[in-house]
C-alpha positions in Angstrom: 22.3 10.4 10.8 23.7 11.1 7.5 21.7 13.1 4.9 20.9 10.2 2.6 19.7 11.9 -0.1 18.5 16.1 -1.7 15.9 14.6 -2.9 13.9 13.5 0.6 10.2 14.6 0.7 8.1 16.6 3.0 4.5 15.7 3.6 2.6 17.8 5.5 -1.2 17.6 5.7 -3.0 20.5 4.1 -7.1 20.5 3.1 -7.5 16.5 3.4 -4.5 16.0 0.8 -1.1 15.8 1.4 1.5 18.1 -0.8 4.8 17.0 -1.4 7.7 19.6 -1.6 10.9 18.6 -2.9 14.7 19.5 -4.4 13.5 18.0 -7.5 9.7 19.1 -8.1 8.5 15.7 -9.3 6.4 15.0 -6.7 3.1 17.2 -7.8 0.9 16.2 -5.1 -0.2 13.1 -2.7 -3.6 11.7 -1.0 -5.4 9.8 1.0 -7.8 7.3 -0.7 -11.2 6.7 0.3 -12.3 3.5 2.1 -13.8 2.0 -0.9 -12.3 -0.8 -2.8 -13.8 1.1 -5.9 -11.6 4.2 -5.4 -8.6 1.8 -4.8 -9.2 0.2 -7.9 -9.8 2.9 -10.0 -7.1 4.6 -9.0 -4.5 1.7 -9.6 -6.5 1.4 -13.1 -5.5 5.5 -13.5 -2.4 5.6 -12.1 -0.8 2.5 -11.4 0.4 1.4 -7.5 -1.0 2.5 -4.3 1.0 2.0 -0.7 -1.5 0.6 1.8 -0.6 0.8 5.7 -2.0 -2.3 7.7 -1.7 -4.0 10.8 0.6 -6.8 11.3 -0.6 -9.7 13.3 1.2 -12.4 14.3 -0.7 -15.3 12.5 1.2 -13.2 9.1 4.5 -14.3 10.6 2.8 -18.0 9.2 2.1 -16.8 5.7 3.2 -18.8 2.7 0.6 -18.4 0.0 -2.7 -18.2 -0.6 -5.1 -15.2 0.3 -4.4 -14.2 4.1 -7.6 -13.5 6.0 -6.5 -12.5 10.0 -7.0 -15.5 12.6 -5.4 -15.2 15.7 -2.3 -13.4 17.5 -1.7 -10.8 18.9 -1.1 -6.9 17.4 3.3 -6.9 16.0 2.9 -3.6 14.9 1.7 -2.0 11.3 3.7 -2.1 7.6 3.0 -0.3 4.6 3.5 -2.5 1.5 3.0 -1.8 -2.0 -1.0 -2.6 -3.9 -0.6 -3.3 -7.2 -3.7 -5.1 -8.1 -6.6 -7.3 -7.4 -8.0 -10.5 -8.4 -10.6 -14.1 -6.9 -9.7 -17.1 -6.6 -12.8 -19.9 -5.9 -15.3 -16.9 -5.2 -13.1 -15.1 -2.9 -11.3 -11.8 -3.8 -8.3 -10.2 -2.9 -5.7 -7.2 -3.3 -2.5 -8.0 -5.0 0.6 -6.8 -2.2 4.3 -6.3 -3.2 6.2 -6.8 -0.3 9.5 -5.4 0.9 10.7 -9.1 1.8 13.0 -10.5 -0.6 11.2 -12.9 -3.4 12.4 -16.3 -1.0 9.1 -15.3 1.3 5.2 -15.7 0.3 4.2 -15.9 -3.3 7.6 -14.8 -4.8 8.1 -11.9 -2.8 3.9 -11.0 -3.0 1.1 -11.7 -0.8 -2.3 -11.7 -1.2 -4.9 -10.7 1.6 -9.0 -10.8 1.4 -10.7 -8.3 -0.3 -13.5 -6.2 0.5 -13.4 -6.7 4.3 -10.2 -4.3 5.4 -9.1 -6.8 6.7 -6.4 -5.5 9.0 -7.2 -2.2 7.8 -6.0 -3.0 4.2 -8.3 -0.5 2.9 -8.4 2.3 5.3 -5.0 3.6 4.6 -4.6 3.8 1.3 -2.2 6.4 0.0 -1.5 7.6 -3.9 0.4 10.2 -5.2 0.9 11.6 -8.9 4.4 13.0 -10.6 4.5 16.3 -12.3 6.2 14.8 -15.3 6.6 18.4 -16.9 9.9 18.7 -14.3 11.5 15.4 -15.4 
Protein backbone atom coordinates (compact mmCIF):
# COMPACT_ATOMS: atom_id res chain seq x y z
CA UNK A 1 0.00 0.00 0.00
CA UNK A 2 1.08 3.40 -0.86
CA UNK A 3 1.83 6.03 1.89
CA UNK A 4 -1.29 8.14 1.28
CA UNK A 5 -0.38 10.88 3.17
CA UNK A 6 2.71 12.53 6.10
CA UNK A 7 0.18 13.58 7.84
CA UNK A 8 -1.49 9.94 9.11
CA UNK A 9 -2.09 9.78 12.89
CA UNK A 10 -1.09 7.53 15.60
CA UNK A 11 -3.42 6.76 18.46
CA UNK A 12 -2.34 4.85 21.01
CA UNK A 13 -4.15 4.50 24.40
CA UNK A 14 -2.40 6.15 27.30
CA UNK A 15 -4.30 6.98 30.93
CA UNK A 16 -8.01 6.47 29.62
CA UNK A 17 -7.32 9.17 26.70
CA UNK A 18 -6.00 8.69 23.55
CA UNK A 19 -2.88 11.05 22.28
CA UNK A 20 -2.47 11.78 18.85
CA UNK A 21 1.17 12.21 17.34
CA UNK A 22 1.56 13.60 14.07
CA UNK A 23 3.93 15.32 11.04
CA UNK A 24 1.96 18.21 11.55
CA UNK A 25 1.14 18.76 15.49
CA UNK A 26 -2.47 19.73 15.00
CA UNK A 27 -3.85 17.00 16.58
CA UNK A 28 -3.38 18.07 20.59
CA UNK A 29 -5.15 15.30 22.01
CA UNK A 30 -8.20 12.68 21.66
CA UNK A 31 -10.81 10.80 24.00
CA UNK A 32 -13.28 8.64 24.77
CA UNK A 33 -16.61 10.09 25.88
CA UNK A 34 -18.58 8.98 28.64
CA UNK A 35 -21.81 6.96 28.16
CA UNK A 36 -23.99 9.82 28.89
CA UNK A 37 -26.03 11.72 26.36
CA UNK A 38 -25.19 14.76 28.57
CA UNK A 39 -21.42 14.55 28.00
CA UNK A 40 -22.17 13.91 24.19
CA UNK A 41 -24.00 16.89 24.08
CA UNK A 42 -21.97 19.16 25.82
CA UNK A 43 -19.24 18.30 24.18
CA UNK A 44 -20.74 18.91 20.52
CA UNK A 45 -22.05 22.30 22.29
CA UNK A 46 -18.00 22.94 23.15
CA UNK A 47 -16.42 21.61 20.41
CA UNK A 48 -18.54 20.82 17.62
CA UNK A 49 -18.69 17.00 15.97
CA UNK A 50 -18.20 13.75 17.68
CA UNK A 51 -17.54 10.22 15.63
CA UNK A 52 -19.75 7.54 17.14
CA UNK A 53 -18.96 3.78 16.37
CA UNK A 54 -22.24 1.51 16.23
CA UNK A 55 -23.41 -1.63 15.25
CA UNK A 56 -24.96 -2.13 11.92
CA UNK A 57 -27.90 -4.30 11.70
CA UNK A 58 -29.49 -5.35 8.82
CA UNK A 59 -33.02 -3.77 9.26
CA UNK A 60 -30.49 -0.23 8.55
CA UNK A 61 -29.92 -1.61 5.10
CA UNK A 62 -34.08 -0.43 5.00
CA UNK A 63 -33.57 3.06 6.26
CA UNK A 64 -34.97 5.98 4.39
CA UNK A 65 -35.97 8.58 6.92
CA UNK A 66 -37.28 9.06 9.99
CA UNK A 67 -35.57 8.21 13.50
CA UNK A 68 -34.11 4.51 13.21
CA UNK A 69 -34.82 2.48 16.37
CA UNK A 70 -33.21 -1.41 15.78
CA UNK A 71 -36.02 -4.13 14.88
CA UNK A 72 -34.82 -7.19 13.56
CA UNK A 73 -31.71 -8.76 11.46
CA UNK A 74 -28.99 -10.03 12.06
CA UNK A 75 -25.39 -8.35 13.26
CA UNK A 76 -23.57 -6.79 9.34
CA UNK A 77 -20.85 -5.54 11.21
CA UNK A 78 -20.07 -1.84 13.04
CA UNK A 79 -19.52 1.91 11.23
CA UNK A 80 -18.44 4.91 12.74
CA UNK A 81 -20.31 7.95 11.38
CA UNK A 82 -20.10 11.41 12.13
CA UNK A 83 -22.74 13.12 15.46
CA UNK A 84 -23.37 16.40 14.83
CA UNK A 85 -26.42 17.16 16.83
CA UNK A 86 -29.63 16.19 18.40
CA UNK A 87 -33.15 16.96 18.33
CA UNK A 88 -37.46 15.28 19.06
CA UNK A 89 -39.65 14.88 16.89
CA UNK A 90 -43.48 13.92 18.43
CA UNK A 91 -41.95 13.17 22.00
CA UNK A 92 -39.17 11.11 20.78
CA UNK A 93 -35.49 12.18 20.60
CA UNK A 94 -32.66 11.54 18.59
CA UNK A 95 -28.88 12.20 17.62
CA UNK A 96 -28.27 13.93 14.39
CA UNK A 97 -25.68 11.35 12.15
CA UNK A 98 -23.67 12.54 9.02
CA UNK A 99 -23.06 9.63 7.07
CA UNK A 100 -20.38 8.67 4.68
CA UNK A 101 -23.11 7.67 1.96
CA UNK A 102 -23.52 10.07 -0.64
CA UNK A 103 -26.56 12.68 -0.09
CA UNK A 104 -28.93 10.21 -2.61
CA UNK A 105 -29.38 7.77 0.70
CA UNK A 106 -31.46 8.62 4.00
CA UNK A 107 -32.34 12.12 4.88
CA UNK A 108 -29.93 13.85 2.39
CA UNK A 109 -27.03 11.98 3.12
CA UNK A 110 -28.01 12.05 7.33
CA UNK A 111 -29.78 9.69 9.45
CA UNK A 112 -31.26 9.95 12.55
CA UNK A 113 -31.36 7.15 15.28
CA UNK A 114 -33.27 7.12 18.89
CA UNK A 115 -31.85 8.95 21.57
CA UNK A 116 -31.21 8.07 25.04
CA UNK A 117 -31.38 4.29 24.62
CA UNK A 118 -27.74 3.38 22.83
CA UNK A 119 -29.41 2.00 20.69
CA UNK A 120 -26.91 -0.06 18.78
CA UNK A 121 -24.39 1.20 21.01
CA UNK A 122 -24.77 4.83 19.61
CA UNK A 123 -23.59 6.15 22.80
CA UNK A 124 -21.03 3.85 24.09
CA UNK A 125 -18.41 4.77 21.59
CA UNK A 126 -18.24 8.11 21.40
CA UNK A 127 -14.98 9.66 20.43
CA UNK A 128 -13.78 13.55 20.34
CA UNK A 129 -10.73 15.11 19.83
CA UNK A 130 -9.39 18.88 20.04
CA UNK A 131 -6.76 20.71 17.52
CA UNK A 132 -3.91 22.63 18.98
CA UNK A 133 -4.63 25.64 16.80
CA UNK A 134 -1.34 27.40 18.02
CA UNK A 135 0.51 24.95 15.22
CA UNK A 136 -1.82 25.99 12.36
Amino acid sequence: MENVTKKMYLLHRAGGSVKLASESNTGKTAYRLPQSVTAIQRDILRHGSVVATYALYADFDYYKSGIYKYTAGNLRGYHAVKMIGWGNENGTDYWLIANSLNTDWGEKGFFRIIRGINDCGIEEGVYAGLVDVDSL
